[in-house]
C-alpha positions in Angstrom: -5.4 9.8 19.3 -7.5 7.1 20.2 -10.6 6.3 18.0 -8.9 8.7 15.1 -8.0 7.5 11.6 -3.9 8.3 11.9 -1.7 8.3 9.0 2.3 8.6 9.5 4.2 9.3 6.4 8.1 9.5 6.1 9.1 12.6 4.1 12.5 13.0 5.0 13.8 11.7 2.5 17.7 12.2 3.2 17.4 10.5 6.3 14.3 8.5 6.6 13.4 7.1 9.9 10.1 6.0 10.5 10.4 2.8 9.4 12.9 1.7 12.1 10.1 3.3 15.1 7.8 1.2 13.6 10.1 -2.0 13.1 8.5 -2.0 9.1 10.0 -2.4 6.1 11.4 1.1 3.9 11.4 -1.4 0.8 8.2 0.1 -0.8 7.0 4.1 0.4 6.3 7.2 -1.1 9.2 7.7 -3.7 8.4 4.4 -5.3 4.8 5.3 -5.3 5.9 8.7 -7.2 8.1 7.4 -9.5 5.7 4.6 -10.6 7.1 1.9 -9.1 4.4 0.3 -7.3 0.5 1.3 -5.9 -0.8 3.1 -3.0 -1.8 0.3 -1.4 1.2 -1.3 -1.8 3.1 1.3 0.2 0.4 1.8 3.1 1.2 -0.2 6.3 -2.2 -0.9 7.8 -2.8 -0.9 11.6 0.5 -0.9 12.4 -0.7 0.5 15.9 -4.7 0.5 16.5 -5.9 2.7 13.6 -2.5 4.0 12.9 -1.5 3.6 9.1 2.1 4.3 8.0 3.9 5.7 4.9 7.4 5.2 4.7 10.1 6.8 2.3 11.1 4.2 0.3 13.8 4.1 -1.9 16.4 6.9 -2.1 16.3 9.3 -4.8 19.2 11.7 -5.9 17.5 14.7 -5.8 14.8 14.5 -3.0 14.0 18.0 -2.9 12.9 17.6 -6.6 10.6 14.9 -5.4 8.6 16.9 -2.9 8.0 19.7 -5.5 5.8 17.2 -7.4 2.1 17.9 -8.5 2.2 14.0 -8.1 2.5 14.2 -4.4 0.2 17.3 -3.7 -2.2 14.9 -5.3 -1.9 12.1 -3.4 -2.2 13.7 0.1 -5.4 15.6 -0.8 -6.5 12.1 -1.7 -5.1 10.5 1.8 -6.8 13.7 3.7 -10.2 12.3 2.4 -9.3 8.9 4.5 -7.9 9.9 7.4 -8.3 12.1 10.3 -4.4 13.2 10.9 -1.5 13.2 9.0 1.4 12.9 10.5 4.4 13.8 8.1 8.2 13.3 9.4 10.5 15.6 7.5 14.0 16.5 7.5 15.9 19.6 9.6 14.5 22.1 8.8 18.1 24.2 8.8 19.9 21.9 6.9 17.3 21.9 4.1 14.9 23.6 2.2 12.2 20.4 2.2 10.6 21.3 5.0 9.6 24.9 3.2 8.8 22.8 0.2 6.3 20.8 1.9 4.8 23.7 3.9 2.6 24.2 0.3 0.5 21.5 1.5 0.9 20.8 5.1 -1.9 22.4 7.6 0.4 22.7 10.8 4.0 22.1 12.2 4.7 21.1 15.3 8.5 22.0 15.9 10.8 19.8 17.5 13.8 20.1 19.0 16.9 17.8 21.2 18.2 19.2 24.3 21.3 17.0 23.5 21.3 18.3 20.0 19.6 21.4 19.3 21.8 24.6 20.4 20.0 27.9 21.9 21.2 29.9 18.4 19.7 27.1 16.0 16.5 27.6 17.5 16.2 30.8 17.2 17.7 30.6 13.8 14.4 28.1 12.7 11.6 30.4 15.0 12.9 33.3 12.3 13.0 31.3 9.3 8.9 29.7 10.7 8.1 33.7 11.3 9.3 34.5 7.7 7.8 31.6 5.9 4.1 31.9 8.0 4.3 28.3 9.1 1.6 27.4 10.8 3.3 26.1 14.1 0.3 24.7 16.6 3.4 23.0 19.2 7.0 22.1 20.3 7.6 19.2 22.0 11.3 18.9 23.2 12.9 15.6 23.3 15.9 14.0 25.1 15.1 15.9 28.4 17.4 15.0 31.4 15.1 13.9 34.1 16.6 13.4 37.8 15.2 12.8 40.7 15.4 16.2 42.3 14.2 17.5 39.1 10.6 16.1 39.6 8.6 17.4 42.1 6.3 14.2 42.0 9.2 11.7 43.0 11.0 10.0 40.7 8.2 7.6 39.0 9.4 7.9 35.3 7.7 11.0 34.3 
C-alpha cells in the first residue's frame, strides 16, 4: 500500500501478536490507552515500515471481550479513521471467540484468513456460516502456510 497512510492495531487481545512481526514493544497499546493508563500517542508506533503506524495490545486484561464492547474504543477508531487511510485490525479466532463479532460494530471489511496446517475443511465452513449470519462484510481470504513444491509451480521453482 505504498504512498497510503497504514495503521495496524492488535485487537486480539487473548493472544496478541503483532508486536512480535514487528519486533516492537507490547509494553504500552490499546488496553492501556482504554483503561487510562497512558495517551494515544504514547501507544502509536510511528513508521515502523514507510508510512505504516502500529497499535499493539498492550497489557492483558481479564475480561478482554468486555474491553472491545467499550464506547471508549468505538471512539477512538473514528478518531484514527480521520488520520489514516487503512486500518488494519488483528483479532482473535473468530470460532473460539465472540470478539471478532464484537468488533464487527465498527469494522468496514474482513478479510478471512485461514492455515492449511491448521484450519480443517469443517472449521471453515463452520466460520463462512457464522460471516453469512452475522452480514460481515468479507472483501478476501488469503490462505497461509501453503506447501509449495517444485512440481507444484508451473513457473519453476523461483520462491513463489
Amino acid at each position: 500500500l505504498k504512498g497510503f497512510k497504514v495503521l495496524v492495531i492488535d485487537l486480539d487481545l487473548r493472544a496478541p501478536n503483532v508486536h512480535h512481526f514487528f519486533n516492537i514493544s507490547n509494553d504500552k497499546g490499546i488496553t492501556d490507552y482504554l483503561a487510562g493508563k497512558v495517551g494515544e500517542e504514547e501507544i502509536i508506533h510511528k513508521n515502523i515500515k514507510e508510512n505504516y503506524d502500529v497499535i499493539t495490545a498492550g497489557s492483558r486484561v481479564p475480561f478482554p471481550a468486555k474491553v472491545l464492547e467499550s464506547h471508549k474504543i468505538i471512539e477512538f477508531l473514528e478518531k484514527l479513521k480521520k488520520n489514516y487511510d487503512y486500518i488494519f485490525v488483528d483479532t482473535s479466532p473468530l470460532l473460539l471467540f465472540a470478539d471478532t463479532l464484537i468488533i464487527s460494530k465498527f469494522i468496514d471489511a474482513f478479510i478471512f484468513v485461514t492455515s492449511v496446517n491448521v484450519s480443517k475443511k469443517n472449521e471453515i465452513k463452520e466460520a463462512t456460516k457464522l460471516i453469512k449470519t452475522n452480514n460481515l462484510n468479507v472483501v478476501g481470504s488469503i490462505v497461509c502456510q501453503v506447501p509449495l513444491t517444485k512440481r507444484q509451480n508451473k513457473y519453476g521453482y523461483y520462491g513463489y
